[in-house]
VEXDREN-2710 file (C-alpha; in Angstrom, 1 decimal):
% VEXDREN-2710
k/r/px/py/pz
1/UNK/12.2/-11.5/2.2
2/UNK/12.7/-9.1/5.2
3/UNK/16.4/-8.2/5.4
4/UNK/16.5/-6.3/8.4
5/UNK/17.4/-2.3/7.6
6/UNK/14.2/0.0/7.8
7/UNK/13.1/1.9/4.8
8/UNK/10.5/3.5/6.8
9/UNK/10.5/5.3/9.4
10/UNK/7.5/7.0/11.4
11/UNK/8.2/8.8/14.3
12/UNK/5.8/10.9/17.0
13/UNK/3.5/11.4/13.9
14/UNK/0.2/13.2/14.3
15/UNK/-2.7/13.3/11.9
16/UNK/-5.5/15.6/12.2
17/UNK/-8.0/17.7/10.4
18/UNK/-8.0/21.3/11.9
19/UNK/-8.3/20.2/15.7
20/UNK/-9.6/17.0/15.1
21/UNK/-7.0/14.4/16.0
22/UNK/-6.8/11.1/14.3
23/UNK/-3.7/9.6/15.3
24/UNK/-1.6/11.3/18.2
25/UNK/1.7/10.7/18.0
26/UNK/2.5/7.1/16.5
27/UNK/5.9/5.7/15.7
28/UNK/6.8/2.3/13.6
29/UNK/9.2/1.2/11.3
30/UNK/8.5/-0.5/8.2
31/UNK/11.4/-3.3/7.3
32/UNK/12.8/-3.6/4.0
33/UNK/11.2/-6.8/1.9
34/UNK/8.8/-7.2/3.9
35/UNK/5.0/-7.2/3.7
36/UNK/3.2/-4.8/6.3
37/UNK/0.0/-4.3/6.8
38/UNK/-1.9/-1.5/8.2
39/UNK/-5.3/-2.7/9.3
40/UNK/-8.0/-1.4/12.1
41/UNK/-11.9/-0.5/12.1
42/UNK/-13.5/1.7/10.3
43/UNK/-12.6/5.5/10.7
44/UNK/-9.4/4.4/12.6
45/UNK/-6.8/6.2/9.9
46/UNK/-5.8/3.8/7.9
47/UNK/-6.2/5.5/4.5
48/UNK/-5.3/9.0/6.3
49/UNK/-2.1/7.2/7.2
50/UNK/-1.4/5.8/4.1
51/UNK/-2.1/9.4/2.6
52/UNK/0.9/11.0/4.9
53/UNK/3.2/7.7/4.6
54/UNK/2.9/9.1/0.3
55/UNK/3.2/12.6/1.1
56/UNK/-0.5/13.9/0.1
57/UNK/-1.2/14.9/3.6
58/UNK/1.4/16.9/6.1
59/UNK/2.2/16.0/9.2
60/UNK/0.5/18.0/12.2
61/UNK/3.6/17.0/14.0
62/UNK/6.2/13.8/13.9
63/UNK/8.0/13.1/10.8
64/UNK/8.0/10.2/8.5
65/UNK/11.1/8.8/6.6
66/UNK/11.8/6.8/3.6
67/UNK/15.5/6.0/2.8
68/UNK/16.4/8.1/5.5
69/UNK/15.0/11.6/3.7
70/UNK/11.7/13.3/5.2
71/UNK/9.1/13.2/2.8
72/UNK/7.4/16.3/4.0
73/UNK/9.9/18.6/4.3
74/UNK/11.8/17.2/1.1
75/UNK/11.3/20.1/-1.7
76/UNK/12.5/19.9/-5.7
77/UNK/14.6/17.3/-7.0
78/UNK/15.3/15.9/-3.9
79/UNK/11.5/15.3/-3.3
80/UNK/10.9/14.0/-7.3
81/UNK/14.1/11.6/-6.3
82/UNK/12.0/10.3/-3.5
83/UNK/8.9/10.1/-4.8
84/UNK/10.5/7.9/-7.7
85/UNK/11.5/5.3/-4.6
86/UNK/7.5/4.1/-4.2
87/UNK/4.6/3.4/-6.4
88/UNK/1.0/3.6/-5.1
89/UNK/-1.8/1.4/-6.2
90/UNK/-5.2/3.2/-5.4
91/UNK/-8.4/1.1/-3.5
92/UNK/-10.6/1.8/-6.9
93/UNK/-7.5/1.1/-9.1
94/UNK/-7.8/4.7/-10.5
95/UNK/-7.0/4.0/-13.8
96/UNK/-7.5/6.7/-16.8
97/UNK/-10.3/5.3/-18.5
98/UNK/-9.4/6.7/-21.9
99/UNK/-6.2/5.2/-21.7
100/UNK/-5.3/1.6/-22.6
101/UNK/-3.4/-0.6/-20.1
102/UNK/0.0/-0.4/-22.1
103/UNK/-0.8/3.9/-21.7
104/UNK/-0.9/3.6/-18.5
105/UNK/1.4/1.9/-17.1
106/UNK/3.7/4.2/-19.8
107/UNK/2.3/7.4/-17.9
108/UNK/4.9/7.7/-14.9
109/UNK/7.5/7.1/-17.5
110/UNK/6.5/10.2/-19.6
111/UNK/6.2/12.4/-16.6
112/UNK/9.5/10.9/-14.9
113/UNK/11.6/10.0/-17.1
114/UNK/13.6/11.0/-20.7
115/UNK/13.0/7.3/-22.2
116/UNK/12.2/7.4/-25.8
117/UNK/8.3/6.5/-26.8
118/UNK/9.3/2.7/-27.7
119/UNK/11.7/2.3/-24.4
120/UNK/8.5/3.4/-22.5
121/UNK/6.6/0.7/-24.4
122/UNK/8.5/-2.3/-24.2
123/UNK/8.8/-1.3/-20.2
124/UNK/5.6/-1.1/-20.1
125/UNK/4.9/-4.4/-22.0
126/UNK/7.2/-6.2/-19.2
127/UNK/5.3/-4.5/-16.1
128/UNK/2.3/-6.0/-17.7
129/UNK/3.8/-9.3/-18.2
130/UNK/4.8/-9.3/-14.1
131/UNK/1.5/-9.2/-13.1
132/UNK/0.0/-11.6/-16.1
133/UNK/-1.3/-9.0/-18.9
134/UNK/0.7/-9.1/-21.5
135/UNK/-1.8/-10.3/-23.9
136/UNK/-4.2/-7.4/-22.5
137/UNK/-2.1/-4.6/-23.3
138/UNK/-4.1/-2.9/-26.0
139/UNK/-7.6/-2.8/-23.9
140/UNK/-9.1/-0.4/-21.9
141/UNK/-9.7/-0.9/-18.2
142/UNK/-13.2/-0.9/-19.4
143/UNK/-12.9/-4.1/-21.3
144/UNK/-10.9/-6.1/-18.5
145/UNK/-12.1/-7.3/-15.4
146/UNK/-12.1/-5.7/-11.2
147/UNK/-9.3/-8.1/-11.0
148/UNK/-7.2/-7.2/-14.3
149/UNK/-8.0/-3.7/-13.1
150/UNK/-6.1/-3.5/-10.4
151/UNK/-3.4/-6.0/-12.1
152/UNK/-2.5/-3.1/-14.2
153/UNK/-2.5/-0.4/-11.4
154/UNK/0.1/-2.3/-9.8
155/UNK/1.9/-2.8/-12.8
156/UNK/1.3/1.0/-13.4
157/UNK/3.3/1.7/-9.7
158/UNK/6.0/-0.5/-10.6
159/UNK/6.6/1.7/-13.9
160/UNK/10.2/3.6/-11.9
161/UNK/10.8/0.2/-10.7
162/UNK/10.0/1.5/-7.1
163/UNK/11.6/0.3/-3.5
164/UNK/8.4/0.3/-1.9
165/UNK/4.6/-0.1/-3.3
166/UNK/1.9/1.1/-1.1
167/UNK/-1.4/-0.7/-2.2
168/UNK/-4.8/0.8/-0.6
169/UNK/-7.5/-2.4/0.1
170/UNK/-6.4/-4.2/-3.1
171/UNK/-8.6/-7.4/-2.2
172/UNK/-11.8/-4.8/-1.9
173/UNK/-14.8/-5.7/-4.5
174/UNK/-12.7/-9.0/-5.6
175/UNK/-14.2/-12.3/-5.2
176/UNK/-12.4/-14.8/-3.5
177/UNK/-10.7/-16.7/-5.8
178/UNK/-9.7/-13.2/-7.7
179/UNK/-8.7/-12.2/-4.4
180/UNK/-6.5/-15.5/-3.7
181/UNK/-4.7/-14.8/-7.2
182/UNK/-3.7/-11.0/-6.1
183/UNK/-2.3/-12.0/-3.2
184/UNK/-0.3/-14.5/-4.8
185/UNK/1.3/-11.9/-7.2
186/UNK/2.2/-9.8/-3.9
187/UNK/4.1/-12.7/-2.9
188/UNK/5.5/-13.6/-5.3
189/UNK/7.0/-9.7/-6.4
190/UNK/8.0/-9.6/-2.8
191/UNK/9.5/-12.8/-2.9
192/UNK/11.1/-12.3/-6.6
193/UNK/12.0/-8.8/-7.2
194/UNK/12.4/-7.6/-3.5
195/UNK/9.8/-5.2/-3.3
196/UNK/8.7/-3.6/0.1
197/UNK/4.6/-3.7/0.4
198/UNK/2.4/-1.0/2.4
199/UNK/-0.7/-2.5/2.2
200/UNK/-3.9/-1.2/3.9
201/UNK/-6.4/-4.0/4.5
202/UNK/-9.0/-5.1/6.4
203/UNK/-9.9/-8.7/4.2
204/UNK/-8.4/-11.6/7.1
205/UNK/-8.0/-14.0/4.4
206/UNK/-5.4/-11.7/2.7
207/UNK/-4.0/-10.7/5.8
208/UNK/-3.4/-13.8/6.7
209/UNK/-1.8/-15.1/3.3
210/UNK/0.5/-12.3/2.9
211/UNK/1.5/-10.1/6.0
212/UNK/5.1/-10.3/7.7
213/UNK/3.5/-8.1/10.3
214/UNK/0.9/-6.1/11.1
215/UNK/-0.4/-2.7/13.0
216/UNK/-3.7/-2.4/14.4
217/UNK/-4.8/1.1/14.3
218/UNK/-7.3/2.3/17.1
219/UNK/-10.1/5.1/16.9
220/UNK/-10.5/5.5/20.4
221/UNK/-6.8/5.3/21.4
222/UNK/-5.8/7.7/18.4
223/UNK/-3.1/5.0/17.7
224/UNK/-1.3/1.9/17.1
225/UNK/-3.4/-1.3/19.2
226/UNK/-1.7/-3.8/18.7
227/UNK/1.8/-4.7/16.3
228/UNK/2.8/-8.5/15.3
229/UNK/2.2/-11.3/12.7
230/UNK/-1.5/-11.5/12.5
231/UNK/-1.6/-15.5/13.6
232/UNK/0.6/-14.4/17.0
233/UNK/-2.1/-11.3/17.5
234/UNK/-5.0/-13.6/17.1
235/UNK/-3.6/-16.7/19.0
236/UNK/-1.8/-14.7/22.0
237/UNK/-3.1/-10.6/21.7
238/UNK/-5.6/-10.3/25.0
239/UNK/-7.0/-6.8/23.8
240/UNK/-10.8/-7.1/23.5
241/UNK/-10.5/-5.5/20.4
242/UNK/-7.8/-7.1/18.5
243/UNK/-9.6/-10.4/19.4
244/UNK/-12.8/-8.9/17.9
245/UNK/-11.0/-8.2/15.0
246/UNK/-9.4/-11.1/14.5
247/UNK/-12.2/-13.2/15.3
248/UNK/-14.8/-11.3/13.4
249/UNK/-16.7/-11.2/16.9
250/UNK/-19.3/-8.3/17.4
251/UNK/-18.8/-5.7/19.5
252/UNK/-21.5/-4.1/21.5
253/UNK/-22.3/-0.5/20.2
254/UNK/-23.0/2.4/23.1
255/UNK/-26.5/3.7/23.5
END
């Protein structure tokens, strides 16, 4: 459902720890609707990018736009205005254990928001109904599965009724038929309600099944490999290492 405009913007951004340099001055847009998907080997900066694309980490240098605004220079009510634009749905799910789904899902709403208690709870009862867990309201993420879990995470970042919902390896721990089913609520919230995905990944089934377009993020080049739809990066992308990837072909290791 990609309708053209950007709604993200990344330009000459560098990531590092102290002097250690991670990514080196990368620039992408992200395309509103669409589903884009950050994937790469390990230690290449895909959760370190997802980290500064939310605002949790500062930019060494570059800048990185959402709606136009700078997310780390934005300060006050103009940064609680942007941060309202996007949920995020954490790899573990990062639910509050103590809490039941219905609680929270409700949480952002409390913190965010001036919505009387039962407001917050019928909004939270149709969140959980988008992603199938109505009937599961009352439990706690103890009693529901991996899968439910991180059903009700996204449910939890759709609380403002976000632009853009960054998800961090959603499919990770899920088997594949649980995995099959997630994916198919990214579709069909993307497809239905219009939302714009982040999604860091590295599981080629999901890849495949929901991503618009990717970017291949490279430890050695400190930046973006490769950028496409994964079947024209696999099919047509001569890099030794995005065929690896997209093959699941060994590499040989340096002695």
């Amino acid at each position: 459902m990609v309708t053209g405009s950007n709604i993200i913007e990344v330009r000459g951004l560098t990531a590092a720890y102290g002097d250690f340099v991670l990514l080196d001055k990368i620039s992408f847009d992200v395309r509103r609707g669409e589903v884009f998907v950050i994937i790469g080997g390990s230690g290449c900066g895909k959760s370190t990018l997802m980290k500064h694309l939310i605002g949790l980490l500062p930019p060494a240098a570059g800048e990185i736009l959402i709606d136009g605004q700078n997310i780390s220079t934005a300060t006050g009510a103009e940064k609680e205005a942007l941060i309202k634009k996007f949920g995020v749905m954490y790899q573990s799910g990062a639910l509050f254990g103590s809490l039941t789904l219905e609680e929270n899902v409700m949480l952002a709403m409390e913190e965010f928001t001036d919505l009387p208690a039962d407001a917050r709870q019928l909004v939270a009862r149709m969140k959980l109904s988008l992603v199938g867990l109505e009937r599961f309201a009352a439990h706690f993420p103890a009693e529901v599965s991996g899968g439910m879990q991180k059903r009700a995470a996204i449910a939890r970042a759709m609380a403002l009724d976000p632009a853009v919902l960054f998800l961090d390896e959603p499919s990770a721990g899920l088997d594949p038929v649980t995995s099959a089913g997630l994916d198919a609520l990214i579709l069909s919230l993307n497809h239905n309600l219009g939302v714009t995905f982040v999604i860091v990944s590295h599981e080629l089934a999901s890849i495949y099944a929901v991503a618009d377009r990717v970017i291949m993020l490279d430890s050695t080049k400190k930046g973006i490999l490769a950028e496409g739809s994964p079947a024209d990066l696999r099919d047509h992308d001569s890099d030794p290492g995005v065929h690896a990837f997209f093959h699941r072909e060994a590499r040989e290791v340096p002695a």
